[in-house]
C-alpha beads as a LAMMPS data file, in Angstrom:
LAMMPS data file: protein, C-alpha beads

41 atoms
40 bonds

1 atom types
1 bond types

-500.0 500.0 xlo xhi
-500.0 500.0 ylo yhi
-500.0 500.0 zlo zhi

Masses

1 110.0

Atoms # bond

1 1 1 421.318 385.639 357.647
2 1 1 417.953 386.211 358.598
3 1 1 414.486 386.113 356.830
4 1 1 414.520 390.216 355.817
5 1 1 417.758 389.678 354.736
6 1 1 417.044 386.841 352.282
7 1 1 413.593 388.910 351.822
8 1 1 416.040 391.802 350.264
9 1 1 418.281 389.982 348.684
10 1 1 415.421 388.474 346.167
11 1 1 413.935 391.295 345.906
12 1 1 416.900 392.895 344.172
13 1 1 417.159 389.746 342.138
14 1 1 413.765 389.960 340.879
15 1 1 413.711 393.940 340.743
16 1 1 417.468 394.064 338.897
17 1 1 415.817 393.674 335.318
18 1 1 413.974 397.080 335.319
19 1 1 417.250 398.550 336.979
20 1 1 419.088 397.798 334.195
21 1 1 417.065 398.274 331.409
22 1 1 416.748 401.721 332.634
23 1 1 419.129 403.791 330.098
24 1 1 421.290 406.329 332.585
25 1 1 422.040 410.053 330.925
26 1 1 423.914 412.487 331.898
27 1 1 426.730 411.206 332.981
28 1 1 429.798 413.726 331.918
29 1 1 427.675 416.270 333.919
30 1 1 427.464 414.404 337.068
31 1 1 431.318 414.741 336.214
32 1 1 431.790 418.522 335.673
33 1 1 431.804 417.880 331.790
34 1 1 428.890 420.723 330.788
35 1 1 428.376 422.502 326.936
36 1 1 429.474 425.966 327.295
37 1 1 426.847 428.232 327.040
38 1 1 425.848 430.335 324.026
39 1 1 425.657 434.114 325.187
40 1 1 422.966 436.113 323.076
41 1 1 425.079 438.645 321.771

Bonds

1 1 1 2
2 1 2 3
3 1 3 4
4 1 4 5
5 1 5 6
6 1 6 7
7 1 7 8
8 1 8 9
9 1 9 10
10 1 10 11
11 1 11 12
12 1 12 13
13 1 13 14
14 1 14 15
15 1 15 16
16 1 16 17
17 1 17 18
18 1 18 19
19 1 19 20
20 1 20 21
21 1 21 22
22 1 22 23
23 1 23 24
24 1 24 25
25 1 25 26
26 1 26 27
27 1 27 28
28 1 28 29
29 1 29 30
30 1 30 31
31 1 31 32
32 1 32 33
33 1 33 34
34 1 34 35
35 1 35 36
36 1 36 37
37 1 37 38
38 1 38 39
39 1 39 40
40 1 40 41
């Protein structure tokens, strides 16, 4: 292990707070899960 790796490493450690505070959406989409669409007629 070198000094970028440990250099990366705590910056992930120190970063990983606002990653996961972060809410993720749309996850059934990324999925193929979609609404069906409303046609105007």
């Amino acid at each position: 292990m070198n000094a970028l790796d440990l250099a990366y490493i705590l910056g992930g450690v120190i970063s990983a707070p606002v990653w996961l505070r972060k809410r993720r959406q749309g996850w059934p989409e990324r999925f193929g899960r979609v609404e069906p669409m409303l046609s105007g007629r």
